[in-house]
VMD Tcl script that builds the backbone (N, CA, C; Angstrom):
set m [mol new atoms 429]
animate dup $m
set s [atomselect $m all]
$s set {name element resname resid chain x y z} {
  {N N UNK 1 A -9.499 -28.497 -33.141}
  {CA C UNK 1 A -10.441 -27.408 -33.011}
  {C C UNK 1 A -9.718 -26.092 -32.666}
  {N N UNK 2 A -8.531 -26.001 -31.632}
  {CA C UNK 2 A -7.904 -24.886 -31.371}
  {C C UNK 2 A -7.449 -24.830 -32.786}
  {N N UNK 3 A -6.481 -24.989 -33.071}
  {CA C UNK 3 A -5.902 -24.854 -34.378}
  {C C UNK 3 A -6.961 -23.955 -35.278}
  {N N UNK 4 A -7.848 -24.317 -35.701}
  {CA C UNK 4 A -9.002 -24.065 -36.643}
  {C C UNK 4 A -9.274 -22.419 -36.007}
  {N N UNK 5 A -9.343 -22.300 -34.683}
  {CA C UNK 5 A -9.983 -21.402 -34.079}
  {C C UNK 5 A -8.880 -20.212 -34.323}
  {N N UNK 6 A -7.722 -20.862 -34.349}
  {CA C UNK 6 A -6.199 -19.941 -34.124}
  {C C UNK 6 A -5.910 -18.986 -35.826}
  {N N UNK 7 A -6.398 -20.445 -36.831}
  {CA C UNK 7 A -6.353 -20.318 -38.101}
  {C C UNK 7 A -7.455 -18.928 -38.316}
  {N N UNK 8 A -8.474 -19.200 -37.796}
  {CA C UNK 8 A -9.367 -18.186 -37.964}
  {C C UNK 8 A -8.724 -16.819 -37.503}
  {N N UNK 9 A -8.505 -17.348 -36.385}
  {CA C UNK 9 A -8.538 -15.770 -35.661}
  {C C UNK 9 A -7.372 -14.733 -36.441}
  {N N UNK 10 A -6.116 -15.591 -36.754}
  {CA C UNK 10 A -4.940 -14.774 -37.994}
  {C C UNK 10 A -5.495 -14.553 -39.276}
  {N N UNK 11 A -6.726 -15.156 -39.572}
  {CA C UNK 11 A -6.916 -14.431 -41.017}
  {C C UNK 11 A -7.800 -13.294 -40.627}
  {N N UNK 12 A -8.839 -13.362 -39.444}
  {CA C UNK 12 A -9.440 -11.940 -39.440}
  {C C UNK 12 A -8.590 -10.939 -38.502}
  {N N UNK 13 A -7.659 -11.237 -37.846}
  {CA C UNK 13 A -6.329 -10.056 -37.523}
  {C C UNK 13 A -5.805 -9.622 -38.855}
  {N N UNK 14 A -5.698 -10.578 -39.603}
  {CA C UNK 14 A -4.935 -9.690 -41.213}
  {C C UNK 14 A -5.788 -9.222 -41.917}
  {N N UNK 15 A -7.062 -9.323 -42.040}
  {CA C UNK 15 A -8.269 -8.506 -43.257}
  {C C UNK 15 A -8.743 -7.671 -42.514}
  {N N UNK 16 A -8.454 -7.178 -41.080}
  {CA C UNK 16 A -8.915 -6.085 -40.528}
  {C C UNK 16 A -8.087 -5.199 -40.072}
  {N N UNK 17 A -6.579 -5.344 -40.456}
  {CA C UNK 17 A -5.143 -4.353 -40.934}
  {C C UNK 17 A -5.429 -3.421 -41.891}
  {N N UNK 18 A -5.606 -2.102 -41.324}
  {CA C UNK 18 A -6.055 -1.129 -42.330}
  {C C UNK 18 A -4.013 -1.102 -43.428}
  {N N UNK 19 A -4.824 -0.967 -44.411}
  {CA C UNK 19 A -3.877 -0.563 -45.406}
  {C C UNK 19 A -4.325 0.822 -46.528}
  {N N UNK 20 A -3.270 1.159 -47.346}
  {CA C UNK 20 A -3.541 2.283 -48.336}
  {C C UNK 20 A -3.771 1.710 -48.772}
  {N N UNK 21 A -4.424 2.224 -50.243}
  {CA C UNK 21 A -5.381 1.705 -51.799}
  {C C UNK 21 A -4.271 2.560 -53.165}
  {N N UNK 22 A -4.163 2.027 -53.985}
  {CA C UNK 22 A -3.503 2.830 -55.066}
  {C C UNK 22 A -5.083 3.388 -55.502}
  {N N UNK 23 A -4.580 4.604 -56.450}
  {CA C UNK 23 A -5.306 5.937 -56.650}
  {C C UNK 23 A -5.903 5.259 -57.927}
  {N N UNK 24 A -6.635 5.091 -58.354}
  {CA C UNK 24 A -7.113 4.687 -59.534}
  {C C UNK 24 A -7.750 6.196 -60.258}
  {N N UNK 25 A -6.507 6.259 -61.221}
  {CA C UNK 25 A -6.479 7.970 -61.606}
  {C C UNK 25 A -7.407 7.591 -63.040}
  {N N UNK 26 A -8.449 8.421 -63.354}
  {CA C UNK 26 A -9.909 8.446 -64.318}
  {C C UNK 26 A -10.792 7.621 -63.888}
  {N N UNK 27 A -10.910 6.837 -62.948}
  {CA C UNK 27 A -11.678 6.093 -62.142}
  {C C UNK 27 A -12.173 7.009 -60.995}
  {N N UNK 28 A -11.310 6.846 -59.914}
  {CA C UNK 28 A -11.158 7.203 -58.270}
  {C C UNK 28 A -11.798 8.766 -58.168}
  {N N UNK 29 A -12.483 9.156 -57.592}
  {CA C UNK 29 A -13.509 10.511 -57.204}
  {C C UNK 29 A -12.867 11.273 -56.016}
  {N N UNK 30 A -12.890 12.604 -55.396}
  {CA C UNK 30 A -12.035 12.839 -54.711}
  {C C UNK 30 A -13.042 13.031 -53.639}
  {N N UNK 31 A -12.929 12.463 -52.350}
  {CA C UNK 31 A -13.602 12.244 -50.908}
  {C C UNK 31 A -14.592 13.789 -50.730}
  {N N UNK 32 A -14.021 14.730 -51.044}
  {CA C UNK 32 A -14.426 15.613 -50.467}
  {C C UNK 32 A -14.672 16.924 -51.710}
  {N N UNK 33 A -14.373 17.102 -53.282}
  {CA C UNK 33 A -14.758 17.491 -53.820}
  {C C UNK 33 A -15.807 17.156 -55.019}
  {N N UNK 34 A -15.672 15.495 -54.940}
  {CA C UNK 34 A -16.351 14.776 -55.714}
  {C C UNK 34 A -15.623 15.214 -57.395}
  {N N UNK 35 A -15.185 15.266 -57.374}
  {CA C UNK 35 A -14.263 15.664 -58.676}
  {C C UNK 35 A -13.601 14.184 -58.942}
  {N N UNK 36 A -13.285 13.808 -60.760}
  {CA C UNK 36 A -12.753 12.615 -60.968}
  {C C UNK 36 A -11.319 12.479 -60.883}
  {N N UNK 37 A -10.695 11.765 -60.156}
  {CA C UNK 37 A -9.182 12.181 -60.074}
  {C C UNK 37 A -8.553 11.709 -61.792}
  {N N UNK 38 A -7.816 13.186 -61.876}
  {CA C UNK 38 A -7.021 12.692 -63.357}
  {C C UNK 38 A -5.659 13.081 -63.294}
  {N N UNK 39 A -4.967 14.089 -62.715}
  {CA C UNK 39 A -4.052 14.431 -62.495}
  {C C UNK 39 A -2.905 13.386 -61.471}
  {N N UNK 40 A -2.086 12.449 -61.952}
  {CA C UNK 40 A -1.245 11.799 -61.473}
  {C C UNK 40 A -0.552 11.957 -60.898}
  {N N UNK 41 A -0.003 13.206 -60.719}
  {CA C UNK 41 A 1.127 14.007 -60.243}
  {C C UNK 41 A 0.597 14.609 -58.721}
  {N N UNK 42 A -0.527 14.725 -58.308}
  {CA C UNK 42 A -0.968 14.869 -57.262}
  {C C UNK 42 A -2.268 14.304 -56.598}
  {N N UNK 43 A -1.887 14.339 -55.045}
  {CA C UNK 43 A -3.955 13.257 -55.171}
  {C C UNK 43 A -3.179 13.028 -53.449}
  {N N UNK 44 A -4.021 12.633 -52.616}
  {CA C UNK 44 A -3.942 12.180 -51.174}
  {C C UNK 44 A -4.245 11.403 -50.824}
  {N N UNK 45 A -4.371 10.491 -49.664}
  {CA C UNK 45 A -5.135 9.836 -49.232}
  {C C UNK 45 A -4.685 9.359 -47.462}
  {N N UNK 46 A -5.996 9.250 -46.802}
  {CA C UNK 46 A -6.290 8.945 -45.337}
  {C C UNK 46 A -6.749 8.163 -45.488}
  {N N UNK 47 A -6.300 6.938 -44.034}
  {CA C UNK 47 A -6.655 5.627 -43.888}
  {C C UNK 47 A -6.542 5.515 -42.611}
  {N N UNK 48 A -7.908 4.941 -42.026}
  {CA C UNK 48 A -8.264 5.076 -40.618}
  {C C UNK 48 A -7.456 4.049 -39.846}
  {N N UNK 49 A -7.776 4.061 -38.734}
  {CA C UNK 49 A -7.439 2.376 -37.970}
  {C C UNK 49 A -8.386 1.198 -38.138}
  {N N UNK 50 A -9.382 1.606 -38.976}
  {CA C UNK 50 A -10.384 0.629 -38.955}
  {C C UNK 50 A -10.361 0.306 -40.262}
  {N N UNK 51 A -9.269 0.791 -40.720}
  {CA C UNK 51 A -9.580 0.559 -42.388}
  {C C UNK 51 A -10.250 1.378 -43.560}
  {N N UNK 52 A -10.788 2.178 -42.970}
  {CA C UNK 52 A -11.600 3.624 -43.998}
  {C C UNK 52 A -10.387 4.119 -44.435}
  {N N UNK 53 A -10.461 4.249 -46.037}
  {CA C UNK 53 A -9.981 5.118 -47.456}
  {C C UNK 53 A -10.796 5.763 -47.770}
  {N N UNK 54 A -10.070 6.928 -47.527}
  {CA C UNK 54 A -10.599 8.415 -48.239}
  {C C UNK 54 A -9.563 8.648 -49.310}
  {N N UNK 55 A -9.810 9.042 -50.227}
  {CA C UNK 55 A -9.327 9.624 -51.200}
  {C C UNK 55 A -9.319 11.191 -51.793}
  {N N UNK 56 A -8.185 12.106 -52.075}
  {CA C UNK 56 A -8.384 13.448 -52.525}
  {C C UNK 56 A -7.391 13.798 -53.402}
  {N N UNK 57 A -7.850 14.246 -54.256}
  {CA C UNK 57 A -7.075 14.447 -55.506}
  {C C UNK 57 A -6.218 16.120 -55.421}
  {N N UNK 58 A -6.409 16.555 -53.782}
  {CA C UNK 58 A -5.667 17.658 -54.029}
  {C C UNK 58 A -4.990 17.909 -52.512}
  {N N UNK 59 A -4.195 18.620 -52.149}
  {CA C UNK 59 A -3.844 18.892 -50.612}
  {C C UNK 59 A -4.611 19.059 -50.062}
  {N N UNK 60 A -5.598 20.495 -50.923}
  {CA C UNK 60 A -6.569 21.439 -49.993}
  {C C UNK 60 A -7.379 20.480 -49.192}
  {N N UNK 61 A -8.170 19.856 -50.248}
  {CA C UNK 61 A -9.326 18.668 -50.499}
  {C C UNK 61 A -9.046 17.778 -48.933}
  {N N UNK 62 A -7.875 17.335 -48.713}
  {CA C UNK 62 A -7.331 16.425 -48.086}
  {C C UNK 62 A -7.100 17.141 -46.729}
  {N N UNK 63 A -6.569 18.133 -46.403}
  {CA C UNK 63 A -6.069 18.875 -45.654}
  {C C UNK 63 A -7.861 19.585 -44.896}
  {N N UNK 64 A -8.485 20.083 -45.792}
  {CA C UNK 64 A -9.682 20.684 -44.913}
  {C C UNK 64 A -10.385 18.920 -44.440}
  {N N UNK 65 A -10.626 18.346 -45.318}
  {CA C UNK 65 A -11.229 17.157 -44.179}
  {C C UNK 65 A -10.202 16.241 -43.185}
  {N N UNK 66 A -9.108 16.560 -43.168}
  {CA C UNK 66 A -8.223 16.326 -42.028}
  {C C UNK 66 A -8.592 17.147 -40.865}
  {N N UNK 67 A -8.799 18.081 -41.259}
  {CA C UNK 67 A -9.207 19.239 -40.033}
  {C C UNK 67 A -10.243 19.088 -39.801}
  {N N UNK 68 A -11.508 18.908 -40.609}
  {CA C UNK 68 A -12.828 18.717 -40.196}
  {C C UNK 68 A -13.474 18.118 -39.211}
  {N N UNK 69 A -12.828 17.471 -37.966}
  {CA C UNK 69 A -13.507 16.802 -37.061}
  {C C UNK 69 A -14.103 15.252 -37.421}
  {N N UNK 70 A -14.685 15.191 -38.827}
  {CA C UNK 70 A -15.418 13.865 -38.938}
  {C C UNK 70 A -14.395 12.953 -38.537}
  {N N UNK 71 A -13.372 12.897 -38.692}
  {CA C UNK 71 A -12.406 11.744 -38.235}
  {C C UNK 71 A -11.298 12.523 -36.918}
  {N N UNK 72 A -11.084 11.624 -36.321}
  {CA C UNK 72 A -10.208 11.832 -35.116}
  {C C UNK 72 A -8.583 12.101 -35.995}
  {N N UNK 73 A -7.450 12.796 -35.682}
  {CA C UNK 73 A -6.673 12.920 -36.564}
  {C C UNK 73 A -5.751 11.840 -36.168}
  {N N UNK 74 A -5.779 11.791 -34.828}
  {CA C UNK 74 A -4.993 10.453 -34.116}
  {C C UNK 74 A -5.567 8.479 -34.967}
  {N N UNK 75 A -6.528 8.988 -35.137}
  {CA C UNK 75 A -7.311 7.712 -35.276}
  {C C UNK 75 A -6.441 7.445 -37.024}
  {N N UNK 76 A -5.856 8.226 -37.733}
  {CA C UNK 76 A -5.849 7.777 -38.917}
  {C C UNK 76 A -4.471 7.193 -38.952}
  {N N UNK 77 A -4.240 5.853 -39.173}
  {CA C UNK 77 A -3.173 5.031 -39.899}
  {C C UNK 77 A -2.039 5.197 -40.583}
  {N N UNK 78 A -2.386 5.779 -41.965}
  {CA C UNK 78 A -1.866 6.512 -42.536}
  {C C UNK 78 A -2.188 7.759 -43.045}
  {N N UNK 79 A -1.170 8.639 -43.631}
  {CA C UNK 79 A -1.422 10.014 -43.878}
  {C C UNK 79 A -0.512 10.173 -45.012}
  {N N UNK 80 A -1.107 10.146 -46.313}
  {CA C UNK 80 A -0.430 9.834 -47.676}
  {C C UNK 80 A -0.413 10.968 -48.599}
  {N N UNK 81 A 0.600 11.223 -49.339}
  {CA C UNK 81 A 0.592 12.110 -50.626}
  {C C UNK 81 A 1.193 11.389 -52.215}
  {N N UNK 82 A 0.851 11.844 -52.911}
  {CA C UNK 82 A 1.329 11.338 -54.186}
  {C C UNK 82 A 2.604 12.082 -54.511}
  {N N UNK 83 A 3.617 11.212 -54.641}
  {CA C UNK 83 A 5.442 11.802 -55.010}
  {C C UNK 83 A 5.185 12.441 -56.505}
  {N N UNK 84 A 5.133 13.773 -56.444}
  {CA C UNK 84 A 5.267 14.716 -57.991}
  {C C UNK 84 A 6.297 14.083 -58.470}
  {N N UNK 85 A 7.472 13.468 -57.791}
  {CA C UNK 85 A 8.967 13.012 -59.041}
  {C C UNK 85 A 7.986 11.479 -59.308}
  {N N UNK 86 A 7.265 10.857 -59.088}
  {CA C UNK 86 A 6.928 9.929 -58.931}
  {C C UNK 86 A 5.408 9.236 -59.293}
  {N N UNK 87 A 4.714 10.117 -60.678}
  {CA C UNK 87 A 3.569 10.313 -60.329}
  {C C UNK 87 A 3.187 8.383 -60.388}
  {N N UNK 88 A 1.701 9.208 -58.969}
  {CA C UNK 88 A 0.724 7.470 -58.915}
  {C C UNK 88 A 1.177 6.890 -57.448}
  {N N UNK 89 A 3.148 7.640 -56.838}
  {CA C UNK 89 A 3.434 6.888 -55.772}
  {C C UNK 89 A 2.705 7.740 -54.202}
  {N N UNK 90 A 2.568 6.930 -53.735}
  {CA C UNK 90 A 1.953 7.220 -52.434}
  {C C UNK 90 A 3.064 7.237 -51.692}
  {N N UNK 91 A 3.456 8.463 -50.522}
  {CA C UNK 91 A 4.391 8.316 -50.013}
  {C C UNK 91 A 3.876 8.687 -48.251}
  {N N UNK 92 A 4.584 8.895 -47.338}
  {CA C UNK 92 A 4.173 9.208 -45.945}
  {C C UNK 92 A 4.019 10.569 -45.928}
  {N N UNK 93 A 3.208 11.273 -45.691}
  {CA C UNK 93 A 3.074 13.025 -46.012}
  {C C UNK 93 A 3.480 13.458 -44.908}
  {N N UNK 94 A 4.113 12.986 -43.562}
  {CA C UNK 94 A 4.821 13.066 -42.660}
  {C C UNK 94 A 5.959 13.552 -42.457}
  {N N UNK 95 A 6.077 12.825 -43.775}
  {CA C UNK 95 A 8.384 12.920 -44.089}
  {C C UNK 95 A 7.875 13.311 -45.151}
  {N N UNK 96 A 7.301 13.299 -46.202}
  {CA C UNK 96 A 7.618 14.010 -47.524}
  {C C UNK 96 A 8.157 15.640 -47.649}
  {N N UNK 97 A 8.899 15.752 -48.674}
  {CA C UNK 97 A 9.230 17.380 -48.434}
  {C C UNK 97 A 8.113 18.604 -49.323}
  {N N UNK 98 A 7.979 19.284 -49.658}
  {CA C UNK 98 A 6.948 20.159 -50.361}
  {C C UNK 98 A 7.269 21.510 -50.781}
  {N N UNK 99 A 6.788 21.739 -52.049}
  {CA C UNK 99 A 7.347 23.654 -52.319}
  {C C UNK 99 A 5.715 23.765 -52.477}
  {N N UNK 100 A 5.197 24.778 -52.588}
  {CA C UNK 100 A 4.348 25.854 -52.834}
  {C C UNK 100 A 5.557 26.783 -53.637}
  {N N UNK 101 A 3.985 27.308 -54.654}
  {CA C UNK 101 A 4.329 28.107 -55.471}
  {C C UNK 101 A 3.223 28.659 -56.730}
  {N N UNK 102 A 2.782 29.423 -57.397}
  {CA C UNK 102 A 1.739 29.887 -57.860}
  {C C UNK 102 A 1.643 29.376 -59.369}
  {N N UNK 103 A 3.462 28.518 -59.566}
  {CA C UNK 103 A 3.513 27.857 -61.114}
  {C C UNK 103 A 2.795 26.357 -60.710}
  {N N UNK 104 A 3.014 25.678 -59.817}
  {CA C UNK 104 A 2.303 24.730 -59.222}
  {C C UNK 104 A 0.927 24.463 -59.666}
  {N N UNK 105 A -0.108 24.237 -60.593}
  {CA C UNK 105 A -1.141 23.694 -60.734}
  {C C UNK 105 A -1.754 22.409 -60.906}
  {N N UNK 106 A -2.021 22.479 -59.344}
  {CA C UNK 106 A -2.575 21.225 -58.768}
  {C C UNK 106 A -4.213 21.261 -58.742}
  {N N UNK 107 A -4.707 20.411 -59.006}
  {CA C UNK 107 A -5.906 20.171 -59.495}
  {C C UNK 107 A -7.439 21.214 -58.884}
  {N N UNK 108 A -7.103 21.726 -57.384}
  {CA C UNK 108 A -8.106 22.361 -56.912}
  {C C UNK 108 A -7.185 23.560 -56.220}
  {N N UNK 109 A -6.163 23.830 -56.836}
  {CA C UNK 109 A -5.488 25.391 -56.473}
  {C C UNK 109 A -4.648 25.461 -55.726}
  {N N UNK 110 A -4.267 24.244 -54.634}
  {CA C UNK 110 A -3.463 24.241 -53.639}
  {C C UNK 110 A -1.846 24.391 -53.693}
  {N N UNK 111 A -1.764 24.685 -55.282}
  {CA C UNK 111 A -0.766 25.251 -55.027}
  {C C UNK 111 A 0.853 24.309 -54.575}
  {N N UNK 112 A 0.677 22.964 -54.020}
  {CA C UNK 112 A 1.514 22.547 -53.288}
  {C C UNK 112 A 2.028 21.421 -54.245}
  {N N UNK 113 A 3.047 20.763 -54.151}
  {CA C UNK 113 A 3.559 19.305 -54.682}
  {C C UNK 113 A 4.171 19.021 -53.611}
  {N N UNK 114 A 4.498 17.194 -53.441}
  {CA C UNK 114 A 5.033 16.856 -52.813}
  {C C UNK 114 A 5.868 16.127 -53.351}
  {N N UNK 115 A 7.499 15.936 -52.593}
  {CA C UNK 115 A 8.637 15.129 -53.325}
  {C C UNK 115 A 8.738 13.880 -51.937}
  {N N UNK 116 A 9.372 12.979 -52.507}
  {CA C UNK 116 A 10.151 12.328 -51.891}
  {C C UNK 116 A 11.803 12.745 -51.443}
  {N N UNK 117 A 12.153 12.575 -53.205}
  {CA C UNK 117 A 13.485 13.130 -53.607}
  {C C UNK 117 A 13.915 15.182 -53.365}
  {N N UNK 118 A 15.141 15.238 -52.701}
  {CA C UNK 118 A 15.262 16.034 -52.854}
  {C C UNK 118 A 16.152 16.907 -53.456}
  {N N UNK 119 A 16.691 16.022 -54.129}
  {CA C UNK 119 A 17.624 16.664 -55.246}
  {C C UNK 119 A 16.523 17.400 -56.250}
  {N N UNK 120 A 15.263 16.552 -56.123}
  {CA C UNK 120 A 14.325 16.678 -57.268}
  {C C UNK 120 A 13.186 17.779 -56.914}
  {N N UNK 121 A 13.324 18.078 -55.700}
  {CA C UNK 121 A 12.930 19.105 -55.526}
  {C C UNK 121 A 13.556 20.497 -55.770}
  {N N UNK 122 A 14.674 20.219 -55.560}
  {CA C UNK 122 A 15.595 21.452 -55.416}
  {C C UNK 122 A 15.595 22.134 -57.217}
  {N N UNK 123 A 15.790 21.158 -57.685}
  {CA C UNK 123 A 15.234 21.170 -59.391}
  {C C UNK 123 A 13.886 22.374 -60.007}
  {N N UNK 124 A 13.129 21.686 -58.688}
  {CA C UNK 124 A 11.648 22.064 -59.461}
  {C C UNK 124 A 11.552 23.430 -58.495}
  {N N UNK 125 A 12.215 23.446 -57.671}
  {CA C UNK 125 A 12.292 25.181 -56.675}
  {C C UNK 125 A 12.809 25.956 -57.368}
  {N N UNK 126 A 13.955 25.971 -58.190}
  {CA C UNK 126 A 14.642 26.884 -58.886}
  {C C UNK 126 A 13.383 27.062 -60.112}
  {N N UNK 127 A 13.221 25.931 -60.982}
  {CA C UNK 127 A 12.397 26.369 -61.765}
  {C C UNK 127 A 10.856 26.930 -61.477}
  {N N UNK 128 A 10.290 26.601 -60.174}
  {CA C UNK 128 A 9.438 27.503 -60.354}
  {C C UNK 128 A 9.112 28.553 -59.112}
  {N N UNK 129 A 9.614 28.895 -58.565}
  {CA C UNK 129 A 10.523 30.205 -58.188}
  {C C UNK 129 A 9.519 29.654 -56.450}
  {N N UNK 130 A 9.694 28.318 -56.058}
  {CA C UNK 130 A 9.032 27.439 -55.143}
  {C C UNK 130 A 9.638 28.388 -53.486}
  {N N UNK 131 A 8.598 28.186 -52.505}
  {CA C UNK 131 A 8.979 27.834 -51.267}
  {C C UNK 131 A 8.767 26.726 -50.583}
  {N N UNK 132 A 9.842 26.119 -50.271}
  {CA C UNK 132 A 9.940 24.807 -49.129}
  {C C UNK 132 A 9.246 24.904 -47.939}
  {N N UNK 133 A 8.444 23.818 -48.141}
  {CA C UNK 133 A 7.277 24.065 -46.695}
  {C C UNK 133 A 7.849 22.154 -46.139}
  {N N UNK 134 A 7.672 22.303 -44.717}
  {CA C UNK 134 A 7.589 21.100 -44.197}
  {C C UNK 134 A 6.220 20.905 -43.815}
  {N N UNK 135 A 5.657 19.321 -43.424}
  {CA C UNK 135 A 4.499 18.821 -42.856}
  {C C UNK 135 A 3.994 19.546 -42.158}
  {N N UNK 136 A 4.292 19.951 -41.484}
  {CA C UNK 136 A 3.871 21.203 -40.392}
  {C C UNK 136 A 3.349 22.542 -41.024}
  {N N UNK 137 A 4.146 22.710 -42.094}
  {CA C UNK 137 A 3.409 24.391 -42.448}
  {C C UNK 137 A 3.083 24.341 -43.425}
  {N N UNK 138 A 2.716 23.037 -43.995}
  {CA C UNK 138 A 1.517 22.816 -44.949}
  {C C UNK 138 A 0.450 22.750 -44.458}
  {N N UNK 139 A 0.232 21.804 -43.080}
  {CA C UNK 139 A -0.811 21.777 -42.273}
  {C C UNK 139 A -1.550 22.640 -42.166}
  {N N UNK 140 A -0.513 23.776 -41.604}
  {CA C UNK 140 A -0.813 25.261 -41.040}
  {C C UNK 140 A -1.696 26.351 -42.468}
  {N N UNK 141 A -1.231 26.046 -43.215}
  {CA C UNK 141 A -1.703 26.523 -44.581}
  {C C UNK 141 A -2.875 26.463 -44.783}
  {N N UNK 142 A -3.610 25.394 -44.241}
  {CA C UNK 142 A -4.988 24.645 -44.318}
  {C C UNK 142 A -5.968 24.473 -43.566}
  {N N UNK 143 A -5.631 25.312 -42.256}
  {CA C UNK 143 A -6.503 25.426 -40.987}
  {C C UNK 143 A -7.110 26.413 -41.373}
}
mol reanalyze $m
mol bondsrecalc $m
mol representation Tube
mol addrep $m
């Protein structure tokens, strides 16, 4: 009977481990503009401690309901961006690096991409005449 009880209790500790969701791009809707995500190359996503996926197909999108109060900012799990060298990958928007720039057209104006790589950024700065923003003053961008 312990056993059984133990068995139980590790499968609902593991189905109640919040995790990310891949972006299901022409499917997936964006949390907060209701727009259909199509653009691969950019898109967000927040994931609570309880397991809530939000999805946003743009920084802004992602960034004003980060700020919005409905969710605690502490409370969220993860804090995700889609890798521009990488489109579709979800990366930690924590550590990711970022240019802004006005050649940048990202789906609702924001202007921003995010890299993993930064050789591959340094690439896409020269070509589109980019400024390097860190986590922090992207944030700041969006308050």
């Amino acid at each position: 009977m312990i056993r059984i009880f133990a068995l139980f209790s590790l499968v609902l500790f593991i189905a109640c481990k919040p995790a990310p969701e891949p972006i299901a791009f022409g499917k997936d809707s964006c949390h907060a503009c209701k727009m259909m995500m199509t653009d691969d190359k950019f898109g967000a996503e927040l994931v609570t401690q309880k397991g809530k996926v939000y999805k946003f197909d743009d920084m802004n999108c992602m960034l004003n309901f980060y700020h919005s109060g409905k969710e605690n900012e502490a409370d969220f799990a993860y804090v995700l961006v889609i890798d521009y060298g990488k489109p579709q990958q979800l990366i930690d928007a924590k550590q990711a690096l970022y240019l802004k720039s006005e050649a940048i057209r990202s789906p609702m104006a924001s202007q921003v991409a995010a890299f993993e790589n930064y050789d591959l950024l340094k690439q896409h700065k020269a070509e589109w005449q980019a400024i390097e923003m860190s986590w922090g003053e992207v944030v700041s961008q969006f308050k």
